[in-house]
N, C-alpha and C positions, 0 to 999 in steps of 0.2 A: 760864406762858408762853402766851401767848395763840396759837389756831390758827385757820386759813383756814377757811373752807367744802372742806366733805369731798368733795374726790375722785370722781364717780362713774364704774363702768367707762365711760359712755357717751361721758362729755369725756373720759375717756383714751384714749378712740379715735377720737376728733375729731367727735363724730355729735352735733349741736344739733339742738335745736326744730324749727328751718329744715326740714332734711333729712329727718327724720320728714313733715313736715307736706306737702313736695312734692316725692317726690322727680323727679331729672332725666330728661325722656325723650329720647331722643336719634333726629330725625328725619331720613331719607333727602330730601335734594334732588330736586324734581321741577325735571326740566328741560320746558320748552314751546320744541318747535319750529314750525316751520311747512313745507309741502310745498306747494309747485304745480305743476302737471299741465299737458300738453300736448294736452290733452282737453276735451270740455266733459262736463259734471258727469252722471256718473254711466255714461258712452256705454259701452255693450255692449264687451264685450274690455276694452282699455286703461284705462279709466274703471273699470269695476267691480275691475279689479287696484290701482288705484291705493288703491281705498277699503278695498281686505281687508286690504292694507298695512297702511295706520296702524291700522284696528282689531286687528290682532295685533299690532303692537309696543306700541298700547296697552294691551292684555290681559298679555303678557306681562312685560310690563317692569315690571307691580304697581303703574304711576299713577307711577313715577318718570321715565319720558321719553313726554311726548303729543305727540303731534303733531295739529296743525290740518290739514286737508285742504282746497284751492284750486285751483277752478278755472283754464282757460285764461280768460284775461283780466281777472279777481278782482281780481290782485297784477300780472302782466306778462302780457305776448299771448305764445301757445302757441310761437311759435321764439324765446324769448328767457329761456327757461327756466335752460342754460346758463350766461349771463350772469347771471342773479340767484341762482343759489349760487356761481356765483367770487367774484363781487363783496359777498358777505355779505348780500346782501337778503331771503335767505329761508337755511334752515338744510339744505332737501334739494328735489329737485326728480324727478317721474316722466315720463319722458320716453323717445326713441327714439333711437340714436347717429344715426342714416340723418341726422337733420335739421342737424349740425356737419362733415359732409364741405365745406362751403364753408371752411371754416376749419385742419380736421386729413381728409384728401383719403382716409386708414383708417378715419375714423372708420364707416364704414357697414357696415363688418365684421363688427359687435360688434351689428347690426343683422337685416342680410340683406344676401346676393351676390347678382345672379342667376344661376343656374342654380350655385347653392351650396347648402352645408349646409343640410338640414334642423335643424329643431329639437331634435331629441335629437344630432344630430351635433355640431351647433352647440353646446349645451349639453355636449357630452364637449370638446368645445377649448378651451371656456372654464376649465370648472372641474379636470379631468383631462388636460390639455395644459399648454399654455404660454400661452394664450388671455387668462385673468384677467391674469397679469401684464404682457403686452403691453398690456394696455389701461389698467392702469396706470398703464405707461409712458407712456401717450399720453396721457392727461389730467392728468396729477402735475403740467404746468406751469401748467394755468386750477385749480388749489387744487380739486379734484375727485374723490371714489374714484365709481368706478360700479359697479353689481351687476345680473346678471342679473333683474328685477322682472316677472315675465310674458311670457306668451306667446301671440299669434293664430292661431299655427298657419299654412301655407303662405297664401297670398294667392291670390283670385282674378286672371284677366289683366284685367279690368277691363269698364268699362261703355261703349257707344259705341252712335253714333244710329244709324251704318248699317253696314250689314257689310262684312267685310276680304275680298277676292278675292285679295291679294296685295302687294306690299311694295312698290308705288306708291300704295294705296289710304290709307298711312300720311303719302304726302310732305305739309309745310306743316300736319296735323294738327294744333291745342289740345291737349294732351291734358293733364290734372290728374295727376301722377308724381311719386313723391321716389324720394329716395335714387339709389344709382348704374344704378337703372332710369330715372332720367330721362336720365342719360347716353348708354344704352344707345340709347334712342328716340330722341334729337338724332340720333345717330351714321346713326341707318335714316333721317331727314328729317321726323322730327313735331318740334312744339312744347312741349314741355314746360313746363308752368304751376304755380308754386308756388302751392297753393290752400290751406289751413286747412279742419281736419275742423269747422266750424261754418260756412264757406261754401261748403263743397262745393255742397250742392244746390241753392242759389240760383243759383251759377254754370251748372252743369247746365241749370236751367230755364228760366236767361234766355240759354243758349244763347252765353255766354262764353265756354264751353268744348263742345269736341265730341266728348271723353271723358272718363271718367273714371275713373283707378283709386285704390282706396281700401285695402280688408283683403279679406274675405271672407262668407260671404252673411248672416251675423247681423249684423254693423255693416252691412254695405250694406242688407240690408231696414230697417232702425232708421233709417239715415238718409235713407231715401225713393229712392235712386239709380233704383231700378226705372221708378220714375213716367216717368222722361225720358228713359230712353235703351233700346232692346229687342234687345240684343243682346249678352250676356253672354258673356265669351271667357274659355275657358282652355286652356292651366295657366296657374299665376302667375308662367312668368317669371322676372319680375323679381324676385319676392319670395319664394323658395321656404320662407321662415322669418320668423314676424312678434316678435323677441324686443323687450321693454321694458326699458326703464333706470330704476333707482330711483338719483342722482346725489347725494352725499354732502358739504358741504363738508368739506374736511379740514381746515380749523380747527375744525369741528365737532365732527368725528370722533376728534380727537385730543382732547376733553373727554372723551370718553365710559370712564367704567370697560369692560374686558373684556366682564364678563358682558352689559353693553347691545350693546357693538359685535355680541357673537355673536346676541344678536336680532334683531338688525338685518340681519346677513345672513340668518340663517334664517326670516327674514318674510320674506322677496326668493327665498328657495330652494323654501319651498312654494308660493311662488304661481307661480314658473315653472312647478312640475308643474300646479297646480291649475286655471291661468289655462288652461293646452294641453288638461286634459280638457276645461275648459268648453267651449272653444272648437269641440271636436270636437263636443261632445254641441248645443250650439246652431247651430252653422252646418248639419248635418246637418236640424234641423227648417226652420230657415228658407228651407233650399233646396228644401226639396219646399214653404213656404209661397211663395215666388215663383213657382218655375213652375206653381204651382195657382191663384195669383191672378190674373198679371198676363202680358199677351200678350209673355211673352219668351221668348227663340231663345237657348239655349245653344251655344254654338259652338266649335269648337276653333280656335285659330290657323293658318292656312293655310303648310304644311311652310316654303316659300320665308321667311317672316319670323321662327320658329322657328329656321332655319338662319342667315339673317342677325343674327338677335340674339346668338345662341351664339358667331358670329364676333366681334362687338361686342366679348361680355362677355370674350372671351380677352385681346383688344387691350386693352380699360378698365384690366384687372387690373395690365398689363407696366405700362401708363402711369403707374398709382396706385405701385404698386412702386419709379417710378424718381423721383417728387417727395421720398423722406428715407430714410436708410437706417433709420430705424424704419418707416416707412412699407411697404421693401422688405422685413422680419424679418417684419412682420404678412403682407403676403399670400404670403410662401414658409409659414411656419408654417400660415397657413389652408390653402395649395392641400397642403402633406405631408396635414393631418388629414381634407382632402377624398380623396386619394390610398388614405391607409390604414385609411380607416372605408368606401370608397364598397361594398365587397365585396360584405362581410355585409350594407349598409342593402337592394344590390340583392336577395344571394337572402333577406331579411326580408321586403322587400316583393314576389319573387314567392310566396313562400308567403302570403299576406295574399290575394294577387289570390285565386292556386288554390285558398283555403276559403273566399274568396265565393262562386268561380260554383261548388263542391261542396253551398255552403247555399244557393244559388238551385236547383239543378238538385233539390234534396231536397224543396223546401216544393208 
């Protein structure tokens, strides 16, 4: 009786020539996104958070999610950033809520108040409150998650040609403002002028504007401010907190396996911390380079406009409060975490003051 070809264990375990010869490698999907920034490329503060961004999620994510990095005006111009992750034209976008209060009237919460949260306060409502999800809330309808991405640290009061005596010296005033500090200022009788951080200082110099506020003294030396105006005021106000948005679509978002989404926040969570040291350790040099280089008059805001603004920011708040009842849920929630954190920030920062002048009074 005639027999087949013999058997070997290898065809009895299904394993050919093929198999040996190559076997199968099985590769992880890189995905390519793209980011654009409400910055120009590279600018001290916000800029440089934008680009530590993608270089950690690109480090961490092992080459499986890259991201591109884009300037303002690259892909779209710096307030339309919003827009181009709802609408799917880019996959994330680094930005500031302050610049969508035209649209959602809380969004500058999530930003800076004036004469609101600091930075660390700010950062406990978000993440250790109810903060994060209120903003959630608020963006979920333009297809959008937002994350804490950075930080400038409080704001200077801003740059101006000639000095304030008092809160007539402000009526009819240009003055370059966002966020619900330019509210505040309409409210006193200045102008408020929506300018872009790459025209600021041509406006400045050609005298289109007759103030102007920006961040703080490391972006404002970088962007030349000093040159045109000799009269630097503070406090900031309007901006006691300069937090970034790193803006997510959520069709995006919702591709992402777990393990990336948690990169994803935690690229956004060290560079809130990291962005706020920088910003300490470089505003600090730049401000003793301005007043070393350039004939400028530091000043404080004179009590009477201080007082009127304060008035403003009470009145802004109830106003913003009664356009949506999420709108009202955000600033009762921010004013409780302003209420129950402001204690301890006071006596933190009078022990701060009381071991400077113990290390001045020692040297």
């Amino acid at each position: 009786m005639p027999t087949g070809p013999k058997l070997s264990r290898r065809m009895a375990l299904g394993i050919g020539a093929a198999s040996l010869a190559a076997p199968t490698v099985v590769r992880a999907q890189t995905l390519r996104w793209r980011m654009v920034t409400s910055w120009p490329k590279g600018r001290t503060g916000p800029g440089i958070s934008a680009q530590r961004i993608v270089e950690r999620i690109n480090a961490m994510s092992g080459g499986r999610l890259q991201i591109d990095l884009f300037a303002a005006g690259e892909i779209v111009p710096p307030f339309a950033v919003l827009d181009a992750v709802s609408n799917g034209t880019v996959e994330m976008g680094h930005t500031a809520a302050l610049y969508w209060q035209g649209r959602m009237p809380a969004a500058g919460f999530f930003t800076s108040v004036p004469f609101g949260l600091g930075p660390i306060e700010h950062q406990a409502w978000i993440e250790l409150r109810d903060g994060q999800a209120l903003w959630d809330e608020l963006y979920n309808p333009h297809g959008v998650r937002a994350f804490l991405a950075g930080n400038t640290g409080p704001s200077m009061g801003g740059w101006f040609r000639r000095r304030l005596n008092g809160l007539e010296d402000l009526k009819g005033m240009r003055l370059r403002v966002q966020g619900l500090g330019a509210e505040i200022y309409a409210k006193l009788g200045a102008v408020p002028m929506a300018v872009s951080a790459g025209d600021l200082l041509p406006a400045l110099e050609k005298g289109s504007i007759d103030a102007a506020e920006f961040l703080a003294p490391a972006t404002d030396l970088e962007t030349g401010l000093p040159k045109y105006a000799p009269f630097y005021y503070a406090p900031g106000f309007n901006k006691p907190n300069g937090a970034s948005e790193l803006q997510v679509s959520l069709s995006a978002w919702d591709r992402l396996s777990p393990d990336l989404r948690h990169i994803v926040a935690e690229a956004c969570r060290a560079e809130h911390s990291l962005g706020l040291a920088d910003a300490h350790q470089t505003n600090a040099v730049a401000l003793t380079e301005i007043l070393g280089t350039y004939p400028v008059n530091l000043e404080a805001f004179p009590r009477s406009i201080i007082d009127a603004a304060h008035a403003a920011s009470t009145e802004l708040l109830t106003e913003i409060a009664s356009t949506s009842p999420l709108a009202g849920r955000i600033v009762e929630s921010y004013r409780n975490a302003q209420r129950d954190l402001r204690g301890w920030s006071t006596l933190a920062a009078d022990m701060a003051r009381a071991n400077t002048r113990a290390s001045s009074a020692a040297r």
